[in-house]
C-alpha positions as a printed NumPy array, in Angstrom:
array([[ 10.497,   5.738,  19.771],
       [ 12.273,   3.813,  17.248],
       [ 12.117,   6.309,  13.611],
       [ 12.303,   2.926,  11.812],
       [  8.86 ,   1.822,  12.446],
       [  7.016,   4.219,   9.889],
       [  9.814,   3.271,   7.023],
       [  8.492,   2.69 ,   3.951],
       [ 10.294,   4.129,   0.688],
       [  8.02 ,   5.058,  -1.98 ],
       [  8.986,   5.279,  -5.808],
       [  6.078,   7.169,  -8.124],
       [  5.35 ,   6.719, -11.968],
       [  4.671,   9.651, -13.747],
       [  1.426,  11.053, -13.311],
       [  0.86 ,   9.415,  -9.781],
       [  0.071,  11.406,  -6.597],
       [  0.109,  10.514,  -3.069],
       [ -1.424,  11.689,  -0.317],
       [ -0.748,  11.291,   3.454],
       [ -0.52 ,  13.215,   6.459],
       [  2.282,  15.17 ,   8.047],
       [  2.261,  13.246,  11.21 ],
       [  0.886,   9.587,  11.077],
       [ -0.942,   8.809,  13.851],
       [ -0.15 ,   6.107,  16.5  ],
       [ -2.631,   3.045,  15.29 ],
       [ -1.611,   3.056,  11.553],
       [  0.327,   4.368,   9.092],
       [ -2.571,   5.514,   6.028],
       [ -2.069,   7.02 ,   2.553],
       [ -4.057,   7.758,  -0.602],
       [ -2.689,   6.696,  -3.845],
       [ -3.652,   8.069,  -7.537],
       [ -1.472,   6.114, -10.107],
       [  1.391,   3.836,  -9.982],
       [  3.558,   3.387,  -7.078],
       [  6.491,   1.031,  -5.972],
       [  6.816,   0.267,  -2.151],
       [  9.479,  -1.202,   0.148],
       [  7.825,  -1.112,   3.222],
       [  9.413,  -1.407,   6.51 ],
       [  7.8  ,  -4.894,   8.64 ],
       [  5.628,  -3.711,  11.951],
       [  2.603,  -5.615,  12.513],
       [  1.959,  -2.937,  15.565],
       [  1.569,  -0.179,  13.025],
       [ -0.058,  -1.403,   9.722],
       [  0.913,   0.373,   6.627],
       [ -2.37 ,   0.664,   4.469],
       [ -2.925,   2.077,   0.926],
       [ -6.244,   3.401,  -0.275],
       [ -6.087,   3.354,  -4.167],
       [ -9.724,   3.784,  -6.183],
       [-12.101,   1.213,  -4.681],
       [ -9.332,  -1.018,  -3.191],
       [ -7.69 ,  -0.707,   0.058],
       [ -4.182,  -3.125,   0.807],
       [ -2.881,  -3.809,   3.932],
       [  0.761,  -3.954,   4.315],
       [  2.666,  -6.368,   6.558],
       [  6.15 ,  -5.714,   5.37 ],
       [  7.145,  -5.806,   2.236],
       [  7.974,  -4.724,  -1.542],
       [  5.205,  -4.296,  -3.909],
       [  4.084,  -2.195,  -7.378],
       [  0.265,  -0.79 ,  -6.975],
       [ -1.019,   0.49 , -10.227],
       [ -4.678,   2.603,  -9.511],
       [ -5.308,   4.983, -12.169],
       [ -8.557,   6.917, -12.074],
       [ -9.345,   6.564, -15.452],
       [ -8.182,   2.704, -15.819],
       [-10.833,   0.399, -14.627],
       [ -8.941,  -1.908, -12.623],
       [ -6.206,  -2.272,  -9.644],
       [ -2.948,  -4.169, -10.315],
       [ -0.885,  -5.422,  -7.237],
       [  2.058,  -7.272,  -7.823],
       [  4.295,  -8.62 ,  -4.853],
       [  7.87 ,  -9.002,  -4.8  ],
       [  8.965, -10.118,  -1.176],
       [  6.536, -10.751,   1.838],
       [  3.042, -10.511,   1.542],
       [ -0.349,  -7.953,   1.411],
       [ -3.368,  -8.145,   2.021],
       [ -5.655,  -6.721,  -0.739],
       [ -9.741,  -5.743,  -0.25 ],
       [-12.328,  -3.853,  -1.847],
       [-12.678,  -0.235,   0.306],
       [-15.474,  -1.811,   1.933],
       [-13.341,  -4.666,   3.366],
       [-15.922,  -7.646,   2.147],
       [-13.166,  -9.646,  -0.073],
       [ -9.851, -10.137,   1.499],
       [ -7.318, -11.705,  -0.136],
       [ -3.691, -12.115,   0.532],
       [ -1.217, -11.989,  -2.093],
       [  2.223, -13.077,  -2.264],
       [  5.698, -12.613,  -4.436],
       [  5.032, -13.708,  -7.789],
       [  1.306, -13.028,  -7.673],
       [ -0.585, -10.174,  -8.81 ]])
Protein backbone atom coordinates (compact mmCIF):
# COMPACT_ATOMS: atom_id res chain seq x y z
CA UNK A 1 0.00 0.00 0.00
CA UNK A 2 1.16 3.25 -1.13
CA UNK A 3 2.18 5.44 2.56
CA UNK A 4 1.29 8.52 0.46
CA UNK A 5 -2.36 8.12 0.48
CA UNK A 6 -3.03 9.22 4.22
CA UNK A 7 -0.55 12.46 3.69
CA UNK A 8 -1.75 15.35 5.00
CA UNK A 9 0.69 17.83 6.97
CA UNK A 10 -0.90 19.62 9.69
CA UNK A 11 0.37 23.05 11.19
CA UNK A 12 -1.50 24.06 14.78
CA UNK A 13 -2.05 27.65 16.32
CA UNK A 14 -1.50 27.93 19.76
CA UNK A 15 -4.06 26.64 21.88
CA UNK A 16 -5.44 24.12 19.19
CA UNK A 17 -5.71 20.33 19.75
CA UNK A 18 -6.26 17.55 17.47
CA UNK A 19 -7.48 14.43 17.80
CA UNK A 20 -7.28 11.27 15.60
CA UNK A 21 -6.61 7.77 15.83
CA UNK A 22 -3.42 5.76 15.78
CA UNK A 23 -4.37 3.74 12.83
CA UNK A 24 -6.93 5.30 10.33
CA UNK A 25 -9.12 2.98 9.12
CA UNK A 26 -9.54 1.82 5.46
CA UNK A 27 -12.85 4.00 4.31
CA UNK A 28 -11.61 7.45 5.57
CA UNK A 29 -9.16 9.27 7.04
CA UNK A 30 -11.22 11.27 10.33
CA UNK A 31 -9.95 13.80 12.91
CA UNK A 32 -11.31 16.14 15.58
CA UNK A 33 -10.16 19.63 15.62
CA UNK A 34 -10.29 22.27 18.69
CA UNK A 35 -8.76 25.62 17.41
CA UNK A 36 -6.91 26.74 14.46
CA UNK A 37 -5.27 24.52 12.07
CA UNK A 38 -3.45 24.80 8.61
CA UNK A 39 -3.71 21.72 6.21
CA UNK A 40 -1.92 20.52 3.06
CA UNK A 41 -3.67 17.57 2.39
CA UNK A 42 -2.54 14.89 0.17
CA UNK A 43 -5.44 14.32 -3.08
CA UNK A 44 -7.30 10.64 -2.77
CA UNK A 45 -10.83 10.68 -3.53
CA UNK A 46 -10.71 6.73 -2.39
CA UNK A 47 -9.91 7.80 1.13
CA UNK A 48 -11.61 11.15 2.11
CA UNK A 49 -9.84 13.25 4.58
CA UNK A 50 -12.63 14.77 6.91
CA UNK A 51 -12.38 17.30 9.80
CA UNK A 52 -14.91 17.51 12.59
CA UNK A 53 -14.49 21.05 14.17
CA UNK A 54 -17.57 22.35 16.68
CA UNK A 55 -20.81 21.89 14.73
CA UNK A 56 -19.14 21.75 11.26
CA UNK A 57 -17.74 18.85 9.54
CA UNK A 58 -15.39 19.53 5.97
CA UNK A 59 -14.65 17.13 3.60
CA UNK A 60 -11.34 17.17 2.04
CA UNK A 61 -10.59 16.36 -1.61
CA UNK A 62 -7.02 17.46 -1.77
CA UNK A 63 -5.89 20.41 -0.85
CA UNK A 64 -4.45 23.42 1.39
CA UNK A 65 -6.70 25.11 3.74
CA UNK A 66 -6.73 27.23 7.38
CA UNK A 67 -9.82 25.92 9.71
CA UNK A 68 -10.32 28.18 12.63
CA UNK A 69 -13.04 26.30 15.36
CA UNK A 70 -12.58 27.61 18.71
CA UNK A 71 -14.93 26.40 21.41
CA UNK A 72 -15.53 29.52 22.85
CA UNK A 73 -15.79 31.61 19.40
CA UNK A 74 -19.17 31.29 17.90
CA UNK A 75 -18.37 30.65 14.45
CA UNK A 76 -16.18 28.37 11.90
CA UNK A 77 -13.76 30.08 9.47
CA UNK A 78 -12.52 28.04 6.38
CA UNK A 79 -10.39 29.62 4.06
CA UNK A 80 -9.00 27.73 0.87
CA UNK A 81 -5.81 28.17 -0.72
CA UNK A 82 -5.46 25.49 -3.60
CA UNK A 83 -8.18 22.83 -4.57
CA UNK A 84 -11.33 22.68 -3.02
CA UNK A 85 -13.57 21.40 0.36
CA UNK A 86 -16.50 20.66 0.99
CA UNK A 87 -17.92 22.32 4.17
CA UNK A 88 -21.42 21.10 6.21
CA UNK A 89 -23.04 21.49 9.38
CA UNK A 90 -22.24 17.97 11.57
CA UNK A 91 -25.53 16.93 10.55
CA UNK A 92 -24.66 17.06 6.81
CA UNK A 93 -28.03 19.20 5.76
CA UNK A 94 -26.00 22.30 4.09
CA UNK A 95 -23.21 21.40 1.84
CA UNK A 96 -21.28 23.77 0.35
CA UNK A 97 -18.09 23.67 -1.55
CA UNK A 98 -15.55 26.20 -1.18
CA UNK A 99 -12.71 27.13 -3.22
CA UNK A 100 -9.15 29.20 -3.12
CA UNK A 101 -9.90 32.62 -2.35
CA UNK A 102 -13.14 31.89 -0.52
CA UNK A 103 -13.80 31.52 3.00
Amino acid sequence: MDKHIWAAIVWLNKKSELLYPEKFDTQAREIYLKGEAFFDVAHNPEKPFIIHAGISKTTVIGTSFNLRAYGKEDDIRLTVVSGKVAFTLADDRERVIVTPGNM
